[in-house]
GULUMFI-13441 format. One record per residue (C-alpha): chain; x, y, z; residue number from 1. Coordinates in Angstrom, 2 decimals. Example, Ala and Ser with C-alpha at 12.3 -4.5 7.8 and 13.67 -1.06 7.14 Angstrom:
2
<zagu doza="A" xx="12.30" yy="-4.50" zz="7.80" rovex="1"/>
<zagu doza="A" xx="13.67" yy="-1.06" zz="7.14" rovex="2"/>
//
This chain:
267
<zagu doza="A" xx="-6.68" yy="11.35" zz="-10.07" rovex="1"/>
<zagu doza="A" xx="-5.61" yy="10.94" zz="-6.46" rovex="2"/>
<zagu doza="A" xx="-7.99" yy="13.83" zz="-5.58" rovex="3"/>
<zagu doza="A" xx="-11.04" yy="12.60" zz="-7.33" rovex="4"/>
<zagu doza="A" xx="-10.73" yy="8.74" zz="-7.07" rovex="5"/>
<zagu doza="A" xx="-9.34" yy="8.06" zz="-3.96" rovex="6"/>
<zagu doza="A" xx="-11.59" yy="8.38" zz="-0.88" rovex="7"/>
<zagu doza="A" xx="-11.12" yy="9.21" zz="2.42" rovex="8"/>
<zagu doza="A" xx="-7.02" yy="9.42" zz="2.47" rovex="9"/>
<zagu doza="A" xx="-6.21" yy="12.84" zz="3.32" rovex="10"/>
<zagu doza="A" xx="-2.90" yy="11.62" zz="5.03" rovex="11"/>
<zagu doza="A" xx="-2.26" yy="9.02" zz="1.64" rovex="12"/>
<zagu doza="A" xx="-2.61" yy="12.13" zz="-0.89" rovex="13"/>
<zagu doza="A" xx="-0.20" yy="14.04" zz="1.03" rovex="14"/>
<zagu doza="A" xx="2.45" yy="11.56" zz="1.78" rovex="15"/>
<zagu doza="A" xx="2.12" yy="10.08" zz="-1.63" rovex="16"/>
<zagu doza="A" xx="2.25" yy="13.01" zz="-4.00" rovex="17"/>
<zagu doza="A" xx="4.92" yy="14.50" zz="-1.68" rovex="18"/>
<zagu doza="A" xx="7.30" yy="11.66" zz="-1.85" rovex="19"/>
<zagu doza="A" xx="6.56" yy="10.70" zz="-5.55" rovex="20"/>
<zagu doza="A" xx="6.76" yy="14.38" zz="-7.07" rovex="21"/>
<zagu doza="A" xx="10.38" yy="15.35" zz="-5.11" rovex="22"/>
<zagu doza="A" xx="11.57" yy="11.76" zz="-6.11" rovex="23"/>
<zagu doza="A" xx="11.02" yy="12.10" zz="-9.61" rovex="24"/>
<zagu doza="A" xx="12.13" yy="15.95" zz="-9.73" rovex="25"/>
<zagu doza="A" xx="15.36" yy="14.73" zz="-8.15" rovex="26"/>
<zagu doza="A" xx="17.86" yy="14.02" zz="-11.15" rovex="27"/>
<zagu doza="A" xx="20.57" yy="12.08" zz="-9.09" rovex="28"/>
<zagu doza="A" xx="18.61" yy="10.72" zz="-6.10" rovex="29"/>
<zagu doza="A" xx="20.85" yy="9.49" zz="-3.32" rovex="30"/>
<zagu doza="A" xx="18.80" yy="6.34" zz="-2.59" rovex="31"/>
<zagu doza="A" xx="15.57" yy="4.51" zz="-4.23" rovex="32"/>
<zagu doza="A" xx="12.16" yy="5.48" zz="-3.02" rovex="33"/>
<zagu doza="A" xx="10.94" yy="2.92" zz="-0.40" rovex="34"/>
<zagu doza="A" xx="6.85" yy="3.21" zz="0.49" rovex="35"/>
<zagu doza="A" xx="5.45" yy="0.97" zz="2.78" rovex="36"/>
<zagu doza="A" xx="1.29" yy="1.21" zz="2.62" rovex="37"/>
<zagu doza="A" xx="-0.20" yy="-0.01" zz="6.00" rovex="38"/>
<zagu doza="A" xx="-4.54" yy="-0.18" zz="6.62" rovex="39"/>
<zagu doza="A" xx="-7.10" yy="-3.00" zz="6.32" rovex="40"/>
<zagu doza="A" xx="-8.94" yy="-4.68" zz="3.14" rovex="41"/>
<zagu doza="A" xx="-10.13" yy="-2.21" zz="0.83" rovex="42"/>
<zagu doza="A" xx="-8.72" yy="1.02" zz="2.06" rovex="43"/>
<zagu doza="A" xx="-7.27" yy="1.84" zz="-1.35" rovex="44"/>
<zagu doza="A" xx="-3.26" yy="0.27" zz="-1.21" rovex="45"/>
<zagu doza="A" xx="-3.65" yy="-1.80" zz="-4.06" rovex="46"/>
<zagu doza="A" xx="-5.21" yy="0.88" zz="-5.97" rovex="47"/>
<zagu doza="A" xx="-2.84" yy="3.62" zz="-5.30" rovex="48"/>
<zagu doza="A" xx="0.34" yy="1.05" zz="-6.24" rovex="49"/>
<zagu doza="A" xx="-1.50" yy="0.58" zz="-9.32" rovex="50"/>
<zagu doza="A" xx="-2.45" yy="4.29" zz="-10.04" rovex="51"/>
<zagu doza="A" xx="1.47" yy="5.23" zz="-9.32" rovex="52"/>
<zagu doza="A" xx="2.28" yy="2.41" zz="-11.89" rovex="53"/>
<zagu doza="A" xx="-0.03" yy="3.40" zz="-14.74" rovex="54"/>
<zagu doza="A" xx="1.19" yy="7.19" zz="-14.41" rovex="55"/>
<zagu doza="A" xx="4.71" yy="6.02" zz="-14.06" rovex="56"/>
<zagu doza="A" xx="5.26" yy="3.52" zz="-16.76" rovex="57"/>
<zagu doza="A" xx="3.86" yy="2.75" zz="-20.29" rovex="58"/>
<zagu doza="A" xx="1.67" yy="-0.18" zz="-19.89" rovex="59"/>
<zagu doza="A" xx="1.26" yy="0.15" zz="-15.95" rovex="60"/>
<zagu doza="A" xx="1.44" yy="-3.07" zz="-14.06" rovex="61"/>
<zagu doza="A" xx="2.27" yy="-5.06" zz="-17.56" rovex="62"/>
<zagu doza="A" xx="5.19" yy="-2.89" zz="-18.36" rovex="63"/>
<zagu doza="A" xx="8.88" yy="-5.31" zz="-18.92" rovex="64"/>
<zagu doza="A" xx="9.85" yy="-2.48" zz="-15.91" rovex="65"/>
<zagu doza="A" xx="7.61" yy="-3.21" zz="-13.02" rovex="66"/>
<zagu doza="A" xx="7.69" yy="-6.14" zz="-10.59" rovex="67"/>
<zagu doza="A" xx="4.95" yy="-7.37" zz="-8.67" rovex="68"/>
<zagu doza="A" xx="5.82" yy="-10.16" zz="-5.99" rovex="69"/>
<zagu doza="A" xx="3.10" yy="-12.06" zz="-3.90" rovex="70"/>
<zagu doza="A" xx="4.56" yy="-14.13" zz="-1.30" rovex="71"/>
<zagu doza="A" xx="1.61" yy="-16.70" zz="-2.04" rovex="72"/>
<zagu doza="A" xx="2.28" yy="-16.81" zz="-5.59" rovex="73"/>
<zagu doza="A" xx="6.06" yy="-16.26" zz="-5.42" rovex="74"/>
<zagu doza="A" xx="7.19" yy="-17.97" zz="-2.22" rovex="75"/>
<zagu doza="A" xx="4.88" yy="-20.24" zz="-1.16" rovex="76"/>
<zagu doza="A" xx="7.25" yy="-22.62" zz="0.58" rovex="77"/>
<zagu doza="A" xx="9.11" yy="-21.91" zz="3.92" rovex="78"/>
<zagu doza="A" xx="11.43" yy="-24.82" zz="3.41" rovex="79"/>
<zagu doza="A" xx="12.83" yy="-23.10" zz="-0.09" rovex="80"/>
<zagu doza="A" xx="13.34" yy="-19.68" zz="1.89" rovex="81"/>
<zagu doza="A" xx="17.09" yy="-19.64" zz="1.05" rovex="82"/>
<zagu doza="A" xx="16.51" yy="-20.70" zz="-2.64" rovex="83"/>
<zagu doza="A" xx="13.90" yy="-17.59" zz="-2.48" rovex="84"/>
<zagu doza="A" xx="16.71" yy="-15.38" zz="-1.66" rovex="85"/>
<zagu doza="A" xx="18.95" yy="-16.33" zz="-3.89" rovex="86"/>
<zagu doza="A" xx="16.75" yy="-16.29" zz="-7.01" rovex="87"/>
<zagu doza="A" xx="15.19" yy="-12.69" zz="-5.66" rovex="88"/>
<zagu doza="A" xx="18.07" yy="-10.74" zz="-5.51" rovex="89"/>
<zagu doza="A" xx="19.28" yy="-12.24" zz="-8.89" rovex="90"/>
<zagu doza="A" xx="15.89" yy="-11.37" zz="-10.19" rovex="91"/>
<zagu doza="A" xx="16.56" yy="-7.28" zz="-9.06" rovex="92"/>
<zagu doza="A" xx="19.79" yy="-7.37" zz="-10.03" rovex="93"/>
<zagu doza="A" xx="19.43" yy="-8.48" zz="-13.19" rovex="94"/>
<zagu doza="A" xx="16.13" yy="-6.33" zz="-13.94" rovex="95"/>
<zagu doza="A" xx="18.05" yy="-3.01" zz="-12.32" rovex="96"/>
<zagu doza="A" xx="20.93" yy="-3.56" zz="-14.77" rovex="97"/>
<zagu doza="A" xx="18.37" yy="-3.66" zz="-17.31" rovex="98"/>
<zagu doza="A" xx="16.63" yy="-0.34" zz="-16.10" rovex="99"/>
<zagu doza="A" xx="17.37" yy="1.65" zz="-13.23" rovex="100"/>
<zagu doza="A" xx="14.38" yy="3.19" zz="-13.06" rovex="101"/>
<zagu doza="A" xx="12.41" yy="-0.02" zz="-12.28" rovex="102"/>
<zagu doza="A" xx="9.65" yy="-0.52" zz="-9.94" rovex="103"/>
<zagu doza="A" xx="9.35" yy="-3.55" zz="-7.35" rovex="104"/>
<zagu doza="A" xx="5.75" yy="-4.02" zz="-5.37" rovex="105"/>
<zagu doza="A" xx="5.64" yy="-6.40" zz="-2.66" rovex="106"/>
<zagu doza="A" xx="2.18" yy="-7.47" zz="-1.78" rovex="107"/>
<zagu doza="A" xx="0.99" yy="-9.07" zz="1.56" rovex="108"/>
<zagu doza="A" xx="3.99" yy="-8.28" zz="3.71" rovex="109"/>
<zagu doza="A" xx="2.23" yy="-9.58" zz="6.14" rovex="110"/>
<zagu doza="A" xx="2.42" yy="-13.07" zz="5.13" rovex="111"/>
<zagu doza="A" xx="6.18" yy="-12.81" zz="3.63" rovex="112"/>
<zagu doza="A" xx="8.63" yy="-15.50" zz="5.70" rovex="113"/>
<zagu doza="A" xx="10.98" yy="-13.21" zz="7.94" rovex="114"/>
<zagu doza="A" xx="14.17" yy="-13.03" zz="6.78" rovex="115"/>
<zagu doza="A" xx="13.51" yy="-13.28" zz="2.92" rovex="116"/>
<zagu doza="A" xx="13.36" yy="-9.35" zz="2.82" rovex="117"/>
<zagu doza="A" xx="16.65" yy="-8.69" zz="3.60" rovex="118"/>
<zagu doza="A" xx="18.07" yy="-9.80" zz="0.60" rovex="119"/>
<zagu doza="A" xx="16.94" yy="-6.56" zz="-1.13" rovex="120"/>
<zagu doza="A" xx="18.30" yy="-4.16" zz="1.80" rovex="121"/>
<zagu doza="A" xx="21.55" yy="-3.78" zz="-0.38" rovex="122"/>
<zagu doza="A" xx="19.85" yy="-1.99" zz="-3.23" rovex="123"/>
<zagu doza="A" xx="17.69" yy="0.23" zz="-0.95" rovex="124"/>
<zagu doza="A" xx="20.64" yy="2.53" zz="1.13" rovex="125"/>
<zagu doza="A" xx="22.43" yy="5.16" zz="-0.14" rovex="126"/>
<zagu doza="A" xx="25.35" yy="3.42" zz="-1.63" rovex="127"/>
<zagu doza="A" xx="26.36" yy="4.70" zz="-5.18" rovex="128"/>
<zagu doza="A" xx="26.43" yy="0.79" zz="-6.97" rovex="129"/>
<zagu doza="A" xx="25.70" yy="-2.32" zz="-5.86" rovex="130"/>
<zagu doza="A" xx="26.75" yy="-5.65" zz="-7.66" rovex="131"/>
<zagu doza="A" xx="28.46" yy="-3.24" zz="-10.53" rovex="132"/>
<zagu doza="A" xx="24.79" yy="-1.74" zz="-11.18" rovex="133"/>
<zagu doza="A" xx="23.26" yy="1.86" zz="-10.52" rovex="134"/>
<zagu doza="A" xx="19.75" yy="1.41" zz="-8.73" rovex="135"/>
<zagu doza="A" xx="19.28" yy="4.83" zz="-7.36" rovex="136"/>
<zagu doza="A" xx="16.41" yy="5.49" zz="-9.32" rovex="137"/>
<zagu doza="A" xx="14.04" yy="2.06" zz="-8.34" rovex="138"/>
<zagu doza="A" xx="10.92" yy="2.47" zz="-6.39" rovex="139"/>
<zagu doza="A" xx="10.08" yy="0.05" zz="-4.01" rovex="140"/>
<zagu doza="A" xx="6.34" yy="-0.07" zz="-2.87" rovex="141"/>
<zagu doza="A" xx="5.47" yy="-2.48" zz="0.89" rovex="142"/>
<zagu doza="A" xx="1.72" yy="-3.37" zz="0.85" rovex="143"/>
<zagu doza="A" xx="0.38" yy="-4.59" zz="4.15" rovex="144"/>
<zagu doza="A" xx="-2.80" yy="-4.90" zz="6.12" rovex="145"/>
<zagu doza="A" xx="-0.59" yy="-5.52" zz="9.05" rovex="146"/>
<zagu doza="A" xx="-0.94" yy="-2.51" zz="11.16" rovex="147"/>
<zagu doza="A" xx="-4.85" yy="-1.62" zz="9.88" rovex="148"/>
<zagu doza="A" xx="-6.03" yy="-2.97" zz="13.10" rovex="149"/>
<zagu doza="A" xx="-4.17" yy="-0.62" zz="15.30" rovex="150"/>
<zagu doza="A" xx="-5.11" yy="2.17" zz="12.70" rovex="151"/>
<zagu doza="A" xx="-8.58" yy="1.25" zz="12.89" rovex="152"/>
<zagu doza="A" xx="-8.69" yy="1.24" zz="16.51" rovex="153"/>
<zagu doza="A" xx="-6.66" yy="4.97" zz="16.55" rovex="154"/>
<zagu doza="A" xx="-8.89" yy="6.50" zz="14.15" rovex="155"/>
<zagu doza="A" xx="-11.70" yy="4.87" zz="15.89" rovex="156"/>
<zagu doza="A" xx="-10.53" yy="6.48" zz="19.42" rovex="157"/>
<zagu doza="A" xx="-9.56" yy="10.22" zz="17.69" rovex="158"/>
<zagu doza="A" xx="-13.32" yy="10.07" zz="16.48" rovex="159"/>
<zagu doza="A" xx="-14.86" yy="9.43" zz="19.59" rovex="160"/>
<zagu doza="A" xx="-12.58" yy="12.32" zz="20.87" rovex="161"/>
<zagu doza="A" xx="-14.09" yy="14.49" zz="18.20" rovex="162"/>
<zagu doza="A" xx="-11.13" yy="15.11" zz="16.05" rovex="163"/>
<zagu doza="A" xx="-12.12" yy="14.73" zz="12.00" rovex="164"/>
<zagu doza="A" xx="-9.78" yy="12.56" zz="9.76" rovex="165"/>
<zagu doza="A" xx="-8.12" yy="15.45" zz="7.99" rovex="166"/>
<zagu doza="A" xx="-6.48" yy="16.34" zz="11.04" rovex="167"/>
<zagu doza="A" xx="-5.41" yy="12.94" zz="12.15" rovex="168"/>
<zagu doza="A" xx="-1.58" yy="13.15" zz="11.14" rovex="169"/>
<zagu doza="A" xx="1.10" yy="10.80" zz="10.68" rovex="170"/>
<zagu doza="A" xx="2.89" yy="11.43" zz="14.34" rovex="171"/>
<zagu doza="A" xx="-0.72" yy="10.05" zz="15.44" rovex="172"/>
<zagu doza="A" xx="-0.29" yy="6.95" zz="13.66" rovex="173"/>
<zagu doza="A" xx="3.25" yy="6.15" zz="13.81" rovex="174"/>
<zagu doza="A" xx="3.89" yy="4.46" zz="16.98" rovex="175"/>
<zagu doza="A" xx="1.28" yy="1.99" zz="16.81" rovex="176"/>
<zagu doza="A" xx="2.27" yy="0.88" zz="13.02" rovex="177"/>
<zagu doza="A" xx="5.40" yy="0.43" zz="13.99" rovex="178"/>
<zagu doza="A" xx="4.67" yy="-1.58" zz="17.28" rovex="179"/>
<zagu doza="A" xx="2.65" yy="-3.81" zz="15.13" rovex="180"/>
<zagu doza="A" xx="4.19" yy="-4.31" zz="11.58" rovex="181"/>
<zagu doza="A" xx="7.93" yy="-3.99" zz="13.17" rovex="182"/>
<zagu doza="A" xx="8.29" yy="-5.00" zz="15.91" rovex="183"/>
<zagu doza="A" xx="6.05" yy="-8.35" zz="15.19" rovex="184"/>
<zagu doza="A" xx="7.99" yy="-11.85" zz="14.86" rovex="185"/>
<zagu doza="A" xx="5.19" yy="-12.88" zz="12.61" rovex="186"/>
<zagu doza="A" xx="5.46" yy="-9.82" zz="9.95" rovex="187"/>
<zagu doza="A" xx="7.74" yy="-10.11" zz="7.11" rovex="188"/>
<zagu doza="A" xx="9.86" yy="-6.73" zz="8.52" rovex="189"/>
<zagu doza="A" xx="11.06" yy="-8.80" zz="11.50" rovex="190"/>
<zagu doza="A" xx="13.97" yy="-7.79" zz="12.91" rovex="191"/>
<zagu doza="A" xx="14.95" yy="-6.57" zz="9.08" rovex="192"/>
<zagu doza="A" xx="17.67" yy="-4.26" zz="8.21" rovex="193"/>
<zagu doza="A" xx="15.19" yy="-2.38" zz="6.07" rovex="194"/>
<zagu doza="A" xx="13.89" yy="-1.08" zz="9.51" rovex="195"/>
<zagu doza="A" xx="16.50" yy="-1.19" zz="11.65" rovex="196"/>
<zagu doza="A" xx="18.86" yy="0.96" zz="8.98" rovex="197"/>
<zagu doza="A" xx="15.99" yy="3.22" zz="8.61" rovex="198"/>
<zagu doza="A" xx="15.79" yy="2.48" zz="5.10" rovex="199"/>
<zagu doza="A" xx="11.56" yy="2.91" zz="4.27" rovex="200"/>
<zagu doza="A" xx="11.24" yy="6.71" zz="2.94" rovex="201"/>
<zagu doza="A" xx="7.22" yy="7.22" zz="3.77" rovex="202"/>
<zagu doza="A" xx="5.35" yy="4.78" zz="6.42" rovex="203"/>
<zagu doza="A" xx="1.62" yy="5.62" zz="4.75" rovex="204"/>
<zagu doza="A" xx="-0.90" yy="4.14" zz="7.02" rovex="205"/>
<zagu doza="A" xx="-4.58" yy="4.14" zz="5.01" rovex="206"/>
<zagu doza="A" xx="-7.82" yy="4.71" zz="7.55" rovex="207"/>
<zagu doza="A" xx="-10.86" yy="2.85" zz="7.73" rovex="208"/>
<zagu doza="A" xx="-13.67" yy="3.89" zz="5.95" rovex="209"/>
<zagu doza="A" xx="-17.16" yy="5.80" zz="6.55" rovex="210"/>
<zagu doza="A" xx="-20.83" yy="5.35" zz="5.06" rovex="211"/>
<zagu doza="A" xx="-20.08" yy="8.37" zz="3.08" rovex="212"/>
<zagu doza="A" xx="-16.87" yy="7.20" zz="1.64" rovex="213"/>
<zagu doza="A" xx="-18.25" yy="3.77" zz="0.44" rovex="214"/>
<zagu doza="A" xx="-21.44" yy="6.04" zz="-1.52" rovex="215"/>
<zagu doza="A" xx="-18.55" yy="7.83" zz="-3.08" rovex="216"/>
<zagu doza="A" xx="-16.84" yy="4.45" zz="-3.91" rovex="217"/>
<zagu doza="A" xx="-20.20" yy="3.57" zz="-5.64" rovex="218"/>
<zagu doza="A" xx="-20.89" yy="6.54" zz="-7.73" rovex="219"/>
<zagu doza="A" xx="-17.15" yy="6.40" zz="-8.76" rovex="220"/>
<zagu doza="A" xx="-17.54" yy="2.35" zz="-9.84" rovex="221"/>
<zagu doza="A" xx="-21.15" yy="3.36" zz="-11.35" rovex="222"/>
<zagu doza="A" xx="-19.63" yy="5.65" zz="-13.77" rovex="223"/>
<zagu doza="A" xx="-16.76" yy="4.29" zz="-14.20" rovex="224"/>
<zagu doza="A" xx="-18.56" yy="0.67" zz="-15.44" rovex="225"/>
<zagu doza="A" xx="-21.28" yy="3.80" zz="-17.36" rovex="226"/>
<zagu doza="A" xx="-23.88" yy="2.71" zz="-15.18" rovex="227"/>
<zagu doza="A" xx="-26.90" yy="5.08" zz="-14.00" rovex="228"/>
<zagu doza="A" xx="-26.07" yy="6.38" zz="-10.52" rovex="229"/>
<zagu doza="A" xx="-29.37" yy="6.29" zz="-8.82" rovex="230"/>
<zagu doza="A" xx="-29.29" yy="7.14" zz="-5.42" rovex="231"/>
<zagu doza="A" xx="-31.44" yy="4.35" zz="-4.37" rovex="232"/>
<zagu doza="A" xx="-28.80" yy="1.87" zz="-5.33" rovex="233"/>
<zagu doza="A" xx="-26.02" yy="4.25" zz="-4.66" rovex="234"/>
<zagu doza="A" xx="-28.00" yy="3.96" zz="-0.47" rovex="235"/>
<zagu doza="A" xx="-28.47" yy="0.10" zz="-1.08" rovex="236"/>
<zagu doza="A" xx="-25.17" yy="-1.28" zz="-1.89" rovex="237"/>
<zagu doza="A" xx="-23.69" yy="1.31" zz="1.18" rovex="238"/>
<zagu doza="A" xx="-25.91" yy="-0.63" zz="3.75" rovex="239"/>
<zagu doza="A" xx="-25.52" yy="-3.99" zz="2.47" rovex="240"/>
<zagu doza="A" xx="-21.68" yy="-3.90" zz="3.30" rovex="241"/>
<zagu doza="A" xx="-20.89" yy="-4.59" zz="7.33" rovex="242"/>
<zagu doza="A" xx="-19.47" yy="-2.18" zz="9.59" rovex="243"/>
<zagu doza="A" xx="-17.69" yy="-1.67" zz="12.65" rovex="244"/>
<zagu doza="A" xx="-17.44" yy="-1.61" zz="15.52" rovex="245"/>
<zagu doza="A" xx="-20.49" yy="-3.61" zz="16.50" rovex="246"/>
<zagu doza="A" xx="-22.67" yy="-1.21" zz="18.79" rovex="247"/>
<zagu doza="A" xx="-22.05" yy="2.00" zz="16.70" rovex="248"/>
<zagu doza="A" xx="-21.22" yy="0.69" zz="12.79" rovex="249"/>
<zagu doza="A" xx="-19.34" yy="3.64" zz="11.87" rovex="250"/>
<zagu doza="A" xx="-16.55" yy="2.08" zz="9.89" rovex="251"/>
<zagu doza="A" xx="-16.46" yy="-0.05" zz="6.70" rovex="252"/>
<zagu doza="A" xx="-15.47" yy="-3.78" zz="7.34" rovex="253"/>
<zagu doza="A" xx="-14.62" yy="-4.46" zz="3.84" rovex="254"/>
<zagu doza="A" xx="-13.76" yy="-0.69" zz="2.88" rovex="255"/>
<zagu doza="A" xx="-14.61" yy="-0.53" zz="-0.64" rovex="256"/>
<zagu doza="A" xx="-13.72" yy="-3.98" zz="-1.80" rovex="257"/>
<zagu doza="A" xx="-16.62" yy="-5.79" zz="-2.59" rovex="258"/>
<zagu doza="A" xx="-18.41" yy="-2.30" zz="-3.99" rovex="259"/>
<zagu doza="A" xx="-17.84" yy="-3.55" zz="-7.50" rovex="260"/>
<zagu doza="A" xx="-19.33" yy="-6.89" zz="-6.82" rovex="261"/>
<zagu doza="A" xx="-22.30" yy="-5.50" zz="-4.85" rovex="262"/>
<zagu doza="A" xx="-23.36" yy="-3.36" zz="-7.80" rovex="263"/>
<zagu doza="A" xx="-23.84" yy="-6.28" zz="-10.17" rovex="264"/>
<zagu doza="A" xx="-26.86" yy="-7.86" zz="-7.86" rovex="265"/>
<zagu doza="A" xx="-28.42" yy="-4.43" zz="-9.17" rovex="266"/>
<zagu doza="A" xx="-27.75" yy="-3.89" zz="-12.98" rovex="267"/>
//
């Protein structure tokens, strides 16, 4: 599914199906998984947490087992941060006790109130129980669009220099991700022990998207929806969207977010 849905993530498909596969083959795991997804709007994070859900658990995103936190929804007020903490790790706790092979999504790092993270760094190292429960087995999944920018500007800088996306590689990303998600006062991973005790298993940073890629994201939403894919509208909804950077337009603004919307000005 990764291979035929998901455009224009060489590096994601790797990283993703490495880590998940030797996770899950791996009867007595010595920590959780920990993923962090980095790259703009529309570059596929929120899709590939979901894919990894549906495959993983019976019912996908609505299964008693997964746990999807939005700081906007969840913890909206910086004031309450220490109430926030308290009722979080309860919330894990309580859930891992339940089923140790749970899975926790955190969406919009970006925007989470520094500090409020920590409270899960006990149930992410390699200890053997925490708070009387087993958690070994838990998958944790960061989703961020802090650090697209720099990965936008990278990818934009290894095309001018000739060098195709499947041969960018993770050591070419790395430093600026970190310098930008980490290292920020304003990110949610703020001077956090997740980072600083090395706790986050795969850093996988998602690259902007081409023309191509976005026609792909149309055919796939056409028959998906069992729409006609004509390639006049397949061509029209790919130019309507903006790109980047101004002079040359080589990169999706949007990625492939507002593909689905597009499509309805047509059928």
């Amino acid at each position: 599914d990764l291979a035929m849905n998901l455009v224009g993530q060489p590096l994601v498909r790797q990283q993703v199906t490495k880590g998940v596969r030797e996770f899950l083959e791996n009867q007595n795991p010595v920590k959780p998984l920990v993923m962090s997804f980095h790259g703009s709007t529309g570059t596929g994070k929120t899709y590939v947490s979901s894919m990894l859900i549906r495959y993983l658990f019976e019912g996908g995103l609505q299964s008693p087992y997964v746990h999807h936190f939005s700081p906007i929804v969840h913890f909206p007020h910086a004031e309450q941060i220490e109430q926030y903490k308290e009722s979080l790790k309860r919330w894990i706790q309580g859930n891992l006790t339940i089923c140790g092979r749970s899975a926790f999504l955190f969406d919009e790092m970006d925007k989470m109130h520094p500090g409020l993270i920590d409270v899960i760094v006990p149930f992410l190292g390699p200890s053997w129980v925490v708070y009387g429960t087993n958690y070994r087995k838990a998958i944790f999944i960061f989703i961020s669009n802090a650090g697209g920018e720099q990965i936008n500007e990278m990818t934009l800088d290894l095309w001018h220099a000739r060098k195709d996306r499947e041969e960018i590689s993770l050591q070419d990303l790395e430093p600026a991700i970190s310098k930008a998600v980490f290292e920020n006062p304003q990110s949610g991973f703020w001077k956090s022990g997740i980072i600083n005790e090395h706790l986050i298993d795969f850093v996988v940073p998602f690259l902007p998207l081409k023309r191509h890629h976005v026609k792909q994201c149309v055919i796939n939403e056409l028959v998906q929806q069992g729409l006609e894919v004509r390639p006049g509208v397949v061509q029209e909804v790919a130019e309507s969207i903006p790109y980047f950077p101004e002079e040359e337009k080589i990169f999706s603004s949007t990625g492939c977010k507002t593909v689905a919307s597009r499509i309805s000005f047509f059928f």
